[in-house]
Backbone as JSON Lines, residues from 0, in Angstrom:
{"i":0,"aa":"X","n":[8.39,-22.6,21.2],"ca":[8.67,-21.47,22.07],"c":[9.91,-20.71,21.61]}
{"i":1,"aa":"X","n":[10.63,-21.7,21.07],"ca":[12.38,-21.08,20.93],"c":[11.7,-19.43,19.47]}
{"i":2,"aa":"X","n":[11.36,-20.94,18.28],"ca":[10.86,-19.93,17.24],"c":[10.01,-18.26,17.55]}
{"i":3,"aa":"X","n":[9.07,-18.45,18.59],"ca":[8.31,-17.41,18.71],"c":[9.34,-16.0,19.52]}
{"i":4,"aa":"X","n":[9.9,-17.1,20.5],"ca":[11.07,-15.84,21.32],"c":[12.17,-15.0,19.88]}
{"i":5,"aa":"X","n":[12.15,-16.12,19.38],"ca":[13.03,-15.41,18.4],"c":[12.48,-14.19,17.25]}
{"i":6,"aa":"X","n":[11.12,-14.5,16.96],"ca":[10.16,-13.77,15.87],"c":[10.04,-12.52,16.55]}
{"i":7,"aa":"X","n":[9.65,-12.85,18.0],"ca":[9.39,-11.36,18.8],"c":[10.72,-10.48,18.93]}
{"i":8,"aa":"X","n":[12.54,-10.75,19.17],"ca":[13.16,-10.03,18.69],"c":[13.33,-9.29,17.52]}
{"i":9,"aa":"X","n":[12.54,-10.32,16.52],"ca":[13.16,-9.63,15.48],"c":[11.89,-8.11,14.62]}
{"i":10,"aa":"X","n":[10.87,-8.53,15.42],"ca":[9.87,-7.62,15.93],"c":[9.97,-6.42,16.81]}
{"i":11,"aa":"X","n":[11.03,-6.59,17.53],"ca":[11.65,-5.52,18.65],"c":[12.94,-4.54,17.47]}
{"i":12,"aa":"X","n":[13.73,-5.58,16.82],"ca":[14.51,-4.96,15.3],"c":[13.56,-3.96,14.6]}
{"i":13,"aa":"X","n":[12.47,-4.7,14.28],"ca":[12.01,-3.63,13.48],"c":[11.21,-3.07,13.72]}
{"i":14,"aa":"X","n":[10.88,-2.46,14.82],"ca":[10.36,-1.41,15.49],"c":[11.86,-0.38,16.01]}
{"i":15,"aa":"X","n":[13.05,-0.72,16.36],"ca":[14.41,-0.03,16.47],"c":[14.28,0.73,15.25]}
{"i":16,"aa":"X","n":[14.46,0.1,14.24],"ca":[15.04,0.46,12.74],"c":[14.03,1.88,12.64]}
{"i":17,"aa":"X","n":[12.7,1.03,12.8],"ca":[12.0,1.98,12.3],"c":[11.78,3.99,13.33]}
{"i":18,"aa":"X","n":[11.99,3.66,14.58],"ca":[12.14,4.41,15.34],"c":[13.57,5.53,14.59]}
{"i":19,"aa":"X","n":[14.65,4.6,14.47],"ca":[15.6,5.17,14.13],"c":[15.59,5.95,12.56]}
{"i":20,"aa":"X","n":[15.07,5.59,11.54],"ca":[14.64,5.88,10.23],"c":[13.4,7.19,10.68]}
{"i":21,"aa":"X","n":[12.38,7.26,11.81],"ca":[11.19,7.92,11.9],"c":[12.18,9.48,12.53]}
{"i":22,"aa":"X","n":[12.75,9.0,13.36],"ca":[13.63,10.01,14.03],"c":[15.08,11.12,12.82]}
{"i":23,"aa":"X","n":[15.08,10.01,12.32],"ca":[15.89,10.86,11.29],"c":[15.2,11.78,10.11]}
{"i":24,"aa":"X","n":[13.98,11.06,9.79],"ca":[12.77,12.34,9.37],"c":[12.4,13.41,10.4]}
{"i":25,"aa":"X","n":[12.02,13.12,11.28],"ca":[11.45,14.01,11.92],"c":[12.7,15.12,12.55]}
{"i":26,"aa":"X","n":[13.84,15.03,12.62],"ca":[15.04,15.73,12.8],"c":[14.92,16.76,11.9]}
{"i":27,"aa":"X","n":[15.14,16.29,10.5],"ca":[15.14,16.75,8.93],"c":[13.96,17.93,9.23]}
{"i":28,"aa":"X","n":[12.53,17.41,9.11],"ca":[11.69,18.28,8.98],"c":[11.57,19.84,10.09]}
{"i":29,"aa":"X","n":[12.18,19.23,11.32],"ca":[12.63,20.4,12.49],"c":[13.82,21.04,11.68]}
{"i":30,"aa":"X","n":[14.96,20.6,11.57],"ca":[15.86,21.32,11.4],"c":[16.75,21.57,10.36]}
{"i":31,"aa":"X","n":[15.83,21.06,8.81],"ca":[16.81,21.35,7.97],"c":[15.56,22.08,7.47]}
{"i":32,"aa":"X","n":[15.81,23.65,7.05],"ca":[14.82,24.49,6.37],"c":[14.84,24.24,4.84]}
{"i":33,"aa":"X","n":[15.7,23.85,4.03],"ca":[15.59,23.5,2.57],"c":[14.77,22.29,2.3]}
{"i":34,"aa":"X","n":[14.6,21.54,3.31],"ca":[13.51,20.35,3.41],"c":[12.23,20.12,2.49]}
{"i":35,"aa":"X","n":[11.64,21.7,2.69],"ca":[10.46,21.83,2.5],"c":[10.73,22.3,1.0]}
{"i":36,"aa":"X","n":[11.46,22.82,0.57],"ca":[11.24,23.19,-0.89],"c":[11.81,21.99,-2.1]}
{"i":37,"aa":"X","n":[11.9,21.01,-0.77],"ca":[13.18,19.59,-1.9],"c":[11.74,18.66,-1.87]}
{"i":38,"aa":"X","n":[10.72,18.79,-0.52],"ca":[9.73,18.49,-0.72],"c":[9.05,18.86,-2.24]}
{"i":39,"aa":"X","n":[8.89,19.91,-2.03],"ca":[7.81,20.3,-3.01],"c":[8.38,19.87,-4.27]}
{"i":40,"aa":"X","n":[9.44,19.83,-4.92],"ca":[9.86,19.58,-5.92],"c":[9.47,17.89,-6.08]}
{"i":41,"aa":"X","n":[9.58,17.08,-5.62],"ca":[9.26,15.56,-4.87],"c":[8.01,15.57,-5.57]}
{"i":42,"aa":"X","n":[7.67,16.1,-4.42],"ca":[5.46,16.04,-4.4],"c":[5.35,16.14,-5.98]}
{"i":43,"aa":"X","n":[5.68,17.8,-6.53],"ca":[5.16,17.97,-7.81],"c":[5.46,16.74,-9.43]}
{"i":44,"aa":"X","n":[6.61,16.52,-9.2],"ca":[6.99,15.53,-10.15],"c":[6.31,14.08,-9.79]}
{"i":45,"aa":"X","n":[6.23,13.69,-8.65],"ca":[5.64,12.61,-8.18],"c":[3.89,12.62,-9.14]}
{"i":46,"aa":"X","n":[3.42,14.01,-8.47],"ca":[2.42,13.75,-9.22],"c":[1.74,14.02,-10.42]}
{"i":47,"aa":"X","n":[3.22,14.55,-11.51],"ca":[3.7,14.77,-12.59],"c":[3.56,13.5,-13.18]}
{"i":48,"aa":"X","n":[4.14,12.36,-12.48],"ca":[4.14,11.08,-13.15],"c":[2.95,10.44,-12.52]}
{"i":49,"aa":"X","n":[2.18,10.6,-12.07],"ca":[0.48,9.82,-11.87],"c":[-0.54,10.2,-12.46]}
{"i":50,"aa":"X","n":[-1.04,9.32,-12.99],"ca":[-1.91,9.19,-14.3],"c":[-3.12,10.69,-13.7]}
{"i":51,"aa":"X","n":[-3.54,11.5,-14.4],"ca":[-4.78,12.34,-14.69],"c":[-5.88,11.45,-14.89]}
{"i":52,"aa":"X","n":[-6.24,11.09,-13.46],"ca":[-7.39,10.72,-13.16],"c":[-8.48,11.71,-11.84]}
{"i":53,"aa":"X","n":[-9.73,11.9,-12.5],"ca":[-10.84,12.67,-10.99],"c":[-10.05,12.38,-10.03]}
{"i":54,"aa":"X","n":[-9.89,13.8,-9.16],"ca":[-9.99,13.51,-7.93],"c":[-10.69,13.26,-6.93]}
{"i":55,"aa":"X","n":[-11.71,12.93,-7.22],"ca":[-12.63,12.02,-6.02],"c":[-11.85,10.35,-6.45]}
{"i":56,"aa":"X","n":[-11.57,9.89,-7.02],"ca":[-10.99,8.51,-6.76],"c":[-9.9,8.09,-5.97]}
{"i":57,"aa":"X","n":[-9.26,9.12,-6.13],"ca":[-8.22,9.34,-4.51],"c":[-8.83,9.78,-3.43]}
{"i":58,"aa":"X","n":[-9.45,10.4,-3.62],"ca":[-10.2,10.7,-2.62],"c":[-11.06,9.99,-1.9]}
{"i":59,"aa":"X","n":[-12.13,9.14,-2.98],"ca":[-12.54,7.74,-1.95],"c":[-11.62,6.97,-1.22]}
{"i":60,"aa":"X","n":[-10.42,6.7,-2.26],"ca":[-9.33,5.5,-0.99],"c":[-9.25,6.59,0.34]}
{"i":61,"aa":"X","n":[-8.65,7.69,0.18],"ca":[-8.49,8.9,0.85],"c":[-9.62,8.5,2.36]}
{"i":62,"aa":"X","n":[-10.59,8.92,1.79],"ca":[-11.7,8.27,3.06],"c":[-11.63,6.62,3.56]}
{"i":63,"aa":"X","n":[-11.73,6.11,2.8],"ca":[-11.41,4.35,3.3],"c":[-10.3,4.36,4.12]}
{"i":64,"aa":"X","n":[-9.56,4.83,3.71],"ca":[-7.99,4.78,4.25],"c":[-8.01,5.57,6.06]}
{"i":65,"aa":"X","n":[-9.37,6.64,6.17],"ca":[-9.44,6.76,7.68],"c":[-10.41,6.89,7.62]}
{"i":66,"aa":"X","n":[-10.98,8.02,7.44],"ca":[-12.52,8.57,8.19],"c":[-13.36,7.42,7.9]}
{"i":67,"aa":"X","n":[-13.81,6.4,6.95],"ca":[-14.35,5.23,6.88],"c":[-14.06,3.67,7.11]}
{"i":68,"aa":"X","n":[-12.13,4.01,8.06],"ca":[-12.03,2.72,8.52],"c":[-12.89,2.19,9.57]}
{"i":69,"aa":"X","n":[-13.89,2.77,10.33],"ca":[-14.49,2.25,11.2],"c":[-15.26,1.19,10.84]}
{"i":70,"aa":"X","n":[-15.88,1.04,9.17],"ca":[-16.74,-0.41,9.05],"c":[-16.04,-1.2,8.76]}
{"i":71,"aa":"X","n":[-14.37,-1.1,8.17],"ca":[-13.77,-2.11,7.72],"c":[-13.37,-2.94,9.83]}
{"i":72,"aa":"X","n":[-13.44,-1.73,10.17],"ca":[-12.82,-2.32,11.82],"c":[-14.02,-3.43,12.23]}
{"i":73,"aa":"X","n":[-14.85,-2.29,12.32],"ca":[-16.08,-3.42,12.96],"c":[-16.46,-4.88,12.04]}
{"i":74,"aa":"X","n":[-16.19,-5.09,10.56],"ca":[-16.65,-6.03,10.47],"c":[-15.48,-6.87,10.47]}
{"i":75,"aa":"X","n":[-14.21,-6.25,10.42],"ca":[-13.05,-7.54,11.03],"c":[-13.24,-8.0,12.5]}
{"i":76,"aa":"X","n":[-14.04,-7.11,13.27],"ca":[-13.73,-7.26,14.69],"c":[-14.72,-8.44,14.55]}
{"i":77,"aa":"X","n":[-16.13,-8.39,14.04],"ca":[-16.96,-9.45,14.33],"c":[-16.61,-10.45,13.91]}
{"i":78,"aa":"X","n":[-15.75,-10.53,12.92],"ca":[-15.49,-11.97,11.98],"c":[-14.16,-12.82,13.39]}
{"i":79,"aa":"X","n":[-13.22,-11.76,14.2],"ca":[-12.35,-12.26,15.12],"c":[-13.08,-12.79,16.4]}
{"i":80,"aa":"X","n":[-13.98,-11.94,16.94],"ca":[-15.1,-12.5,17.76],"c":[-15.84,-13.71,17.34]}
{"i":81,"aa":"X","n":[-16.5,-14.17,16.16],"ca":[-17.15,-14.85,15.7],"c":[-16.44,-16.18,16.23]}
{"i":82,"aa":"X","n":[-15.17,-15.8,15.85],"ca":[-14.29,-17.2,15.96],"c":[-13.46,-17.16,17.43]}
{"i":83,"aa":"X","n":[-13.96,-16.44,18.27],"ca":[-13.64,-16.04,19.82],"c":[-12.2,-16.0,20.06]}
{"i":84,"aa":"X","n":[-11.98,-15.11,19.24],"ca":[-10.6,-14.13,19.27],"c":[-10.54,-12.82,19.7]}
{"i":85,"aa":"X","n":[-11.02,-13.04,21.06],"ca":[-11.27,-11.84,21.73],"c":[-9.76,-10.83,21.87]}
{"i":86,"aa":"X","n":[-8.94,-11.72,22.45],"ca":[-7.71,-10.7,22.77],"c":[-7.92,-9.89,21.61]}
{"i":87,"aa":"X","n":[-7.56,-10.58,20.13],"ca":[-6.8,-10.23,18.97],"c":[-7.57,-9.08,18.76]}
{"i":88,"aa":"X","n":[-9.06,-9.05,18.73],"ca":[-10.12,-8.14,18.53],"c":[-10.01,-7.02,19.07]}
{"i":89,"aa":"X","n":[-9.42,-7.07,20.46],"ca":[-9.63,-6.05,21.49],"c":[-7.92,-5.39,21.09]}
{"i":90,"aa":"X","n":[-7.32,-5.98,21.01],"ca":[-6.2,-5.14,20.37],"c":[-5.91,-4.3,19.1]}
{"i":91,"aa":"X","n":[-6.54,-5.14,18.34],"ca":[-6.76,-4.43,16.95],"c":[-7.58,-3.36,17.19]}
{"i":92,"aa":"X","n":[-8.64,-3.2,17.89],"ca":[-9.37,-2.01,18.18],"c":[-8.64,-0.64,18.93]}
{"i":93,"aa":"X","n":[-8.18,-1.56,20.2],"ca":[-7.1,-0.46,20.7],"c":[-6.2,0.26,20.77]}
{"i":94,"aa":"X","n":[-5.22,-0.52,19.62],"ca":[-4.32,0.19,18.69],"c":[-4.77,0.34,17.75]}
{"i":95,"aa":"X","n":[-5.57,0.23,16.84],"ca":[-6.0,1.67,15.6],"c":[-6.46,2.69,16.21]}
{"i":96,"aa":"X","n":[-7.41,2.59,17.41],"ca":[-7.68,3.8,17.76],"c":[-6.54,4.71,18.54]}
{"i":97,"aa":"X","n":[-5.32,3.71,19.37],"ca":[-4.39,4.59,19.74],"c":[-3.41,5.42,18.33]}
{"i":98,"aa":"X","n":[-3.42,4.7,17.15],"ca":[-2.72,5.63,16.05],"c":[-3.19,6.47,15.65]}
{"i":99,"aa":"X","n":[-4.61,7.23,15.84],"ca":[-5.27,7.99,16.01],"c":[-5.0,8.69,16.36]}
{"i":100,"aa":"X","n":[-4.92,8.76,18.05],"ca":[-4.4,10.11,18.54],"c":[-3.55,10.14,18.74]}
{"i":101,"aa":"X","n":[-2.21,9.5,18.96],"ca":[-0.86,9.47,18.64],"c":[-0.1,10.29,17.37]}
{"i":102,"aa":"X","n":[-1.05,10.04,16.44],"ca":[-0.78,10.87,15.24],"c":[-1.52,12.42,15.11]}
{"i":103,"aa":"X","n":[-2.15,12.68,15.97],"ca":[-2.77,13.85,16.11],"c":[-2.21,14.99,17.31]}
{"i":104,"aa":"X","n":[-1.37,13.5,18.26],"ca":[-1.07,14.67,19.17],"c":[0.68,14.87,18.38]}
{"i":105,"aa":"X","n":[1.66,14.4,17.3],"ca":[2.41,14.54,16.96],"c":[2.45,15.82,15.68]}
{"i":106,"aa":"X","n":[1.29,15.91,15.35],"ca":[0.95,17.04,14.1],"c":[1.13,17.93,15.11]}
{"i":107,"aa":"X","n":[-0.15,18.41,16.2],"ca":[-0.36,19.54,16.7],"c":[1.2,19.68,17.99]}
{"i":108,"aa":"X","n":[1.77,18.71,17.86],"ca":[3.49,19.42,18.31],"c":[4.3,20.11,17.32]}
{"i":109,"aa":"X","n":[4.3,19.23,16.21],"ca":[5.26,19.36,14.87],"c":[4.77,20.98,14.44]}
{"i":110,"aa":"X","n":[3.44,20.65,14.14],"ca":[2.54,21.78,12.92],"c":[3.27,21.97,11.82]}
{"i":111,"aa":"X","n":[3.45,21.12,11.13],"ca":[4.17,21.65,9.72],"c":[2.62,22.06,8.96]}
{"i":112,"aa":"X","n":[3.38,22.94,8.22],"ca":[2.07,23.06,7.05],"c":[1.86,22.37,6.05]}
{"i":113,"aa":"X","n":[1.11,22.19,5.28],"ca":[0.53,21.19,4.43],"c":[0.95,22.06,3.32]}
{"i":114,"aa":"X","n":[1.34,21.52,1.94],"ca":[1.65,21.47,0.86],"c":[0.93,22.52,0.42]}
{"i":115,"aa":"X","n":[-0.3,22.35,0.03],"ca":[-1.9,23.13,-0.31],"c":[-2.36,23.98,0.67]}
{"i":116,"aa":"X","n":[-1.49,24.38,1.46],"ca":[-1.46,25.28,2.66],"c":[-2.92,25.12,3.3]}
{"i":117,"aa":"X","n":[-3.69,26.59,3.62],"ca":[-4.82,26.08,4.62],"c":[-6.21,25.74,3.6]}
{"i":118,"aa":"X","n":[-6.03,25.58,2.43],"ca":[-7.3,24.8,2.04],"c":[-7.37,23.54,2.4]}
{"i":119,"aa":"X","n":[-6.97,22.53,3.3],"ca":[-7.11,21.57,3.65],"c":[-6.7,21.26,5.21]}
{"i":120,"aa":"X","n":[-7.84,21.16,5.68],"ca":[-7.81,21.14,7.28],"c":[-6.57,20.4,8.18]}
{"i":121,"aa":"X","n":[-6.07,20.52,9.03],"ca":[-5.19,19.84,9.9],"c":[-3.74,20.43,9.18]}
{"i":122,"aa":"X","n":[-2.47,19.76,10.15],"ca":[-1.34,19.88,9.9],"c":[-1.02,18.73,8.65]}
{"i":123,"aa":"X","n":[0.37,18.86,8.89],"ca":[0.98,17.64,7.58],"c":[1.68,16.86,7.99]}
{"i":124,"aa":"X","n":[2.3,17.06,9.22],"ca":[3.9,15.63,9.41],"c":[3.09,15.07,10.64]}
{"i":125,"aa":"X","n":[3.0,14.01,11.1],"ca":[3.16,13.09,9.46],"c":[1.45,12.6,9.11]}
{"i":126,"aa":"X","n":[1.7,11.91,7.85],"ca":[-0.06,11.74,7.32],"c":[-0.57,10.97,8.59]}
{"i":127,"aa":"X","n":[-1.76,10.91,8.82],"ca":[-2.66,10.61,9.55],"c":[-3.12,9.08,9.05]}
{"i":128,"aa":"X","n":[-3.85,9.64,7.61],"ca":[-4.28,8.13,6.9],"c":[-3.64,7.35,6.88]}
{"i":129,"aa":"X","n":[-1.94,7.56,6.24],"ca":[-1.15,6.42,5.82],"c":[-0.51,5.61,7.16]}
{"i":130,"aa":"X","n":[-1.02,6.63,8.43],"ca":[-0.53,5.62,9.86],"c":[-1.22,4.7,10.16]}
{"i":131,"aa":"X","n":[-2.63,5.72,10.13],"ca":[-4.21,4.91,10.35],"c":[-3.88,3.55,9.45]}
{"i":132,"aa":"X","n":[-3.8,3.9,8.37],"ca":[-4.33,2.59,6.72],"c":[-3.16,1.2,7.37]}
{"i":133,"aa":"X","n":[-1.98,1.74,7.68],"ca":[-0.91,0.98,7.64],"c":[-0.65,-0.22,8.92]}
{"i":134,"aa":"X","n":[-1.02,0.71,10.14],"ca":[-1.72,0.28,11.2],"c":[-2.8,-1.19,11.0]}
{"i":135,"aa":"X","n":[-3.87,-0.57,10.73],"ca":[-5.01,-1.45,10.83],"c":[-5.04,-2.24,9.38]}
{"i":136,"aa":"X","n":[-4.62,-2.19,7.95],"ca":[-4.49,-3.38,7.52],"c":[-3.08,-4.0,8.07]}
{"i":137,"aa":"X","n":[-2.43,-3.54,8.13],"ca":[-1.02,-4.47,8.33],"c":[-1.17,-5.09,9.52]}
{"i":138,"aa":"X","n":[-1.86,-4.59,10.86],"ca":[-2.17,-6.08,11.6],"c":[-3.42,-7.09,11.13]}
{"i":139,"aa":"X","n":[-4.11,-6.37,10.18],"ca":[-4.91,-7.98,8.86],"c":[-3.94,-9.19,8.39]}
{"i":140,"aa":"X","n":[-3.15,-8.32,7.7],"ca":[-2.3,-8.81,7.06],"c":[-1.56,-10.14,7.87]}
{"i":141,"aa":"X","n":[-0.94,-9.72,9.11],"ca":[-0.49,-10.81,9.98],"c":[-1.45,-11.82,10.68]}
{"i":142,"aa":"X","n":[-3.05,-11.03,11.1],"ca":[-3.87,-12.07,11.42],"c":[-4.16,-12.85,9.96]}
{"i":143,"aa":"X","n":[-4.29,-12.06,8.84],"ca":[-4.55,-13.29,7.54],"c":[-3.55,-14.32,7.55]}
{"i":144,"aa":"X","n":[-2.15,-14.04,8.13],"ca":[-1.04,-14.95,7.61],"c":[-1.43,-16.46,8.47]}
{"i":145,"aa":"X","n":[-2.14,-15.61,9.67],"ca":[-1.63,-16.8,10.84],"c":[-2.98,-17.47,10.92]}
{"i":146,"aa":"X","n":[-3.71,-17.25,10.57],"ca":[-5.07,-18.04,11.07],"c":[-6.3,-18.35,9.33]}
{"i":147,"aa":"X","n":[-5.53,-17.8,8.24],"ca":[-5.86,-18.55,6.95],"c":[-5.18,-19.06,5.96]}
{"i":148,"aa":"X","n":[-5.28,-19.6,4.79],"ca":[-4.75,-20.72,4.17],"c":[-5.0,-20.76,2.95]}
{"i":149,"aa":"X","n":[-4.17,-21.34,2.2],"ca":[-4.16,-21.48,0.83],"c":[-4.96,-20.06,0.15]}
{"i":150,"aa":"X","n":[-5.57,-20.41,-0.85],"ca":[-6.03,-18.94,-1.66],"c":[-6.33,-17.54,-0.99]}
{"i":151,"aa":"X","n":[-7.41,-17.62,0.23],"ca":[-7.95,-16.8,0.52],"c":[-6.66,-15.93,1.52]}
{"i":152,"aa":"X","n":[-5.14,-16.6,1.89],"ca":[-3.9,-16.18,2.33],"c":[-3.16,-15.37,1.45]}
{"i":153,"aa":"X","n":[-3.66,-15.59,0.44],"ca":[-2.49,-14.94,-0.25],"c":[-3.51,-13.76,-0.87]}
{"i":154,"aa":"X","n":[-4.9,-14.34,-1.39],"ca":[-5.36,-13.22,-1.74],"c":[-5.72,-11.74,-0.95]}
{"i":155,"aa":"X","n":[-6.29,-12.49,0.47],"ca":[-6.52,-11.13,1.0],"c":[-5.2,-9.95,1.81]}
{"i":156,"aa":"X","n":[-3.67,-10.71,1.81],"ca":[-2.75,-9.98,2.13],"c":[-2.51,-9.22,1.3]}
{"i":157,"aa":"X","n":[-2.36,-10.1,0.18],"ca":[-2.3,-8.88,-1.42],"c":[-3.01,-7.13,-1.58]}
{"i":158,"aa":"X","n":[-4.52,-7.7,-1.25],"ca":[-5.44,-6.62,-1.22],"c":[-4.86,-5.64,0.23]}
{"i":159,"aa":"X","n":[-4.86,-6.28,1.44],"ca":[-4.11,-5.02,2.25],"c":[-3.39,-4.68,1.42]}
{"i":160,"aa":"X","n":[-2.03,-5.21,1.39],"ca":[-1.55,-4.71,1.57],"c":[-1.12,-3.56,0.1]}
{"i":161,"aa":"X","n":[-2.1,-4.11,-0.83],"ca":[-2.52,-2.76,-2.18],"c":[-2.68,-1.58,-1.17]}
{"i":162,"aa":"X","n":[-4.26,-1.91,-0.8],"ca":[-4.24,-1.02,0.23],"c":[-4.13,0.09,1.16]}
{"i":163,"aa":"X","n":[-3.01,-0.48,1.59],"ca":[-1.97,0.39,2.49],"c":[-0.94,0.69,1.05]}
{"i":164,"aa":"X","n":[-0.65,0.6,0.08],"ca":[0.47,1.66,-0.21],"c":[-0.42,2.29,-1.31]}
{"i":165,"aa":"X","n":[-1.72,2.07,-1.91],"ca":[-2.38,3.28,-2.86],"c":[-3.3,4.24,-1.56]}
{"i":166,"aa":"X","n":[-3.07,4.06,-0.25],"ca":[-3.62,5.1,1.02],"c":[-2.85,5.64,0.72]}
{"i":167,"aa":"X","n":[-1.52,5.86,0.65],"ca":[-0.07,7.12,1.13],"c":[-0.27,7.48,-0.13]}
{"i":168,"aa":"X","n":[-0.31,6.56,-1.65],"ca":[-0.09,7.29,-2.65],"c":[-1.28,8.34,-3.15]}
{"i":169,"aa":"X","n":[-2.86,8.03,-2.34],"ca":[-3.6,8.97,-2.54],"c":[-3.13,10.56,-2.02]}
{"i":170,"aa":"X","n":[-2.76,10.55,-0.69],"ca":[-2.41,11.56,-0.01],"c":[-1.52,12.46,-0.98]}
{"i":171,"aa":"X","n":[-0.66,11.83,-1.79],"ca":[0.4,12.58,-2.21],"c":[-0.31,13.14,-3.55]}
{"i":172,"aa":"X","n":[-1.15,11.74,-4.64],"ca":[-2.21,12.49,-5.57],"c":[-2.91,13.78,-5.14]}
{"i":173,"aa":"X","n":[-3.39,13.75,-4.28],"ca":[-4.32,15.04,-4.05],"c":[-3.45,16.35,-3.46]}
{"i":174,"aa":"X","n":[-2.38,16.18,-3.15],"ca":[-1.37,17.19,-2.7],"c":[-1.54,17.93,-1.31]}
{"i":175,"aa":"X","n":[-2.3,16.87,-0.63],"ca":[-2.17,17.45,0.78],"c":[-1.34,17.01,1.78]}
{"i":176,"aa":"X","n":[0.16,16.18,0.92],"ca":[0.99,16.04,2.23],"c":[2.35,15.87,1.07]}
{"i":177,"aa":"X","n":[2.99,15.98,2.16],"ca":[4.81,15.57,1.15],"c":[5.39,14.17,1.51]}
{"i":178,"aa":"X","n":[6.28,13.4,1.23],"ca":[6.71,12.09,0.6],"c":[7.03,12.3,2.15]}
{"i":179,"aa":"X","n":[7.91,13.12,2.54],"ca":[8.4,12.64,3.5],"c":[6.63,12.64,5.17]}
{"i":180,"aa":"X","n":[6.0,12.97,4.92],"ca":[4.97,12.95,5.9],"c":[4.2,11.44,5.6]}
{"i":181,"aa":"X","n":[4.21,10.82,4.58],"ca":[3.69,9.62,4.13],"c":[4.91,8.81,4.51]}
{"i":182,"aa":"X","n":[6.04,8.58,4.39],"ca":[7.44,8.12,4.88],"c":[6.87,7.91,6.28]}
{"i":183,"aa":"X","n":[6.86,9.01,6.94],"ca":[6.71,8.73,8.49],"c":[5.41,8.27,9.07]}
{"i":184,"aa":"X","n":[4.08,8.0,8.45],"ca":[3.01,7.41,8.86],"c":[3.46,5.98,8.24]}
{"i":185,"aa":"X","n":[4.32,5.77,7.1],"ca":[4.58,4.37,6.84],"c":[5.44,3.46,8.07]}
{"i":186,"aa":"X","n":[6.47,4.19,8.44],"ca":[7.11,3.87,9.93],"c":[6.17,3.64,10.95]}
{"i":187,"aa":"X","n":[5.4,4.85,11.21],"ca":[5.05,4.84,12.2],"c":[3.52,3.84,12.75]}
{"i":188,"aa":"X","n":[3.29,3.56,11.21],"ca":[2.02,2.44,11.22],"c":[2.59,1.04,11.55]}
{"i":189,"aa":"X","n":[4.08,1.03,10.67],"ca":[4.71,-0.52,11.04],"c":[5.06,-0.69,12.32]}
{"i":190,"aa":"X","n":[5.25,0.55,13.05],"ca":[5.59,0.25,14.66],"c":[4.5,-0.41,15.03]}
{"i":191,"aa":"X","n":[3.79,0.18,15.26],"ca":[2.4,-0.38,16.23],"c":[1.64,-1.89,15.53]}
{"i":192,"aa":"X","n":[2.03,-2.32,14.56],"ca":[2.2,-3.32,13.88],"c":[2.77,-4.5,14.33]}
{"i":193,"aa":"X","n":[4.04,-3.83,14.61],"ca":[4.84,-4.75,15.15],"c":[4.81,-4.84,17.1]}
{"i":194,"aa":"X","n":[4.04,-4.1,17.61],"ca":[3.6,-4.1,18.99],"c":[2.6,-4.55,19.04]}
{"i":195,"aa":"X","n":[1.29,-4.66,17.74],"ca":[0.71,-5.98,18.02],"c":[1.03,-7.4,17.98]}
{"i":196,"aa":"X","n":[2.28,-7.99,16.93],"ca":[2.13,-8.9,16.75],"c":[3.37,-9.39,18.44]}
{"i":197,"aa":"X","n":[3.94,-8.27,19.14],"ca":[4.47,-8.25,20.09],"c":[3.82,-8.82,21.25]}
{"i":198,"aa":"X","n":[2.71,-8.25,21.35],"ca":[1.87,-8.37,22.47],"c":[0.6,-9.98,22.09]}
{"i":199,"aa":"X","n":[0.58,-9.79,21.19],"ca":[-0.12,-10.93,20.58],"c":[0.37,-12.66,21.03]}
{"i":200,"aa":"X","n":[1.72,-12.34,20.66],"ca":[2.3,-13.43,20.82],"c":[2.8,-13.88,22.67]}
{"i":201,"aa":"X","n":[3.14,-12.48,23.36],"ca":[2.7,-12.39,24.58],"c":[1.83,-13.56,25.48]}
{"i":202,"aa":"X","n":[0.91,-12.71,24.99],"ca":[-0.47,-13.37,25.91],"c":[-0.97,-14.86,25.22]}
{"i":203,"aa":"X","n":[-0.28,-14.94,24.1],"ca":[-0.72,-16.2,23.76],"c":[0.11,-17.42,24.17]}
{"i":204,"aa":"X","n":[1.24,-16.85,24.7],"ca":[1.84,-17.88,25.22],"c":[1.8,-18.31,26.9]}
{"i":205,"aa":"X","n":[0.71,-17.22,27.71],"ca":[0.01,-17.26,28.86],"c":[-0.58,-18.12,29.0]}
């Protein structure tokens, strides 16, 4: 009990940190106007140095990373059910889908424009995918830690958590967002991350 009270502070830390780090972007992007052109310089060299490869291959992670997380959801959800892990199931569902619109109702406040201006639908701060991607593998990642073992522990955290950081780095390949809008879906995915493994540990000690 002592250990878990203590894991969940330090779970409450880094959801602070990250609040405090998300807030100091999102300050920046309101109120410093040179922002956007220190961006672009960022973006372009960034993807100055990434290999000239099709863009549909970013673009598939691009889709995996949201508009096609729904089969990676459903077949984690059945594999947590299977093994009658209902809470865990029903949370993981409820928070990916709350980073969803959480991140949709924060664009259409913000509205920054997107890099590639309006050839690419929606606003830009902050990415959508890299909240979505970061979100829903990174609470994998902690159900892989806690409930598997030896090889298949280490292998399948690995693969999230690839994952979750070639999701943000697609966004930035294809040039529909800036470092700092991938920055803040990386925060803002580890929050709710860390409010599952918050609430998780919660009710499990009910």
């Amino acid at each position: 009990m002592k250990n878990d009270n203590y894991s969940t502070v330090l779970n409450w830390h880094y959801i602070t940190i990250s609040l405090i780090f998300g807030v100091v972007i999102l300050l920046m992007v309101l109120y410093m106007p040179s922002l956007r052109s220190i961006d672009f310089n960022i973006l372009e060299n960034i993807r100055k140095f990434l290999p000239p490869i099709p863009q549909y291959i970013p673009g598939i992670i691009n889709e995996i990373g949201r508009n096609y997380y729904i089969w990676p959801l459903i077949v984690s959800g059945g594999i947590l059910t299977s093994h009658k892990y209902y809470l865990e199931t029903f949370l993981l569902v409820f928070l990916t889908q709350a980073s969803y619109v959480v991140v949709n109702l924060i664009k259409n406040i913000i509205c920054r424009q997107r890099p590639c201006g309006e050839s690419y639908p929606g606003y830009s701060f902050p990415s959508g995918h890299t909240l979505t991607a970061t979100c829903f593998f990174g609470i994998l990642i902690y159900l892989t830690i806690k409930h598997t073992h030896g090889f298949w522990k280490y292998f399948l955290t690995s693969v999230f958590f690839i994952f979750i950081v070639i999701t943000g780095i697609s966004r930035l390949w294809l040039g529909v967002h800036f470092l700092t809008d991938v920055l803040e879906g990386f925060l803002l995915g580890f929050i709710f991350v860390n409010f599952y493994i918050i609430m998780d540990k919660f009710f499990s000690r009910r």
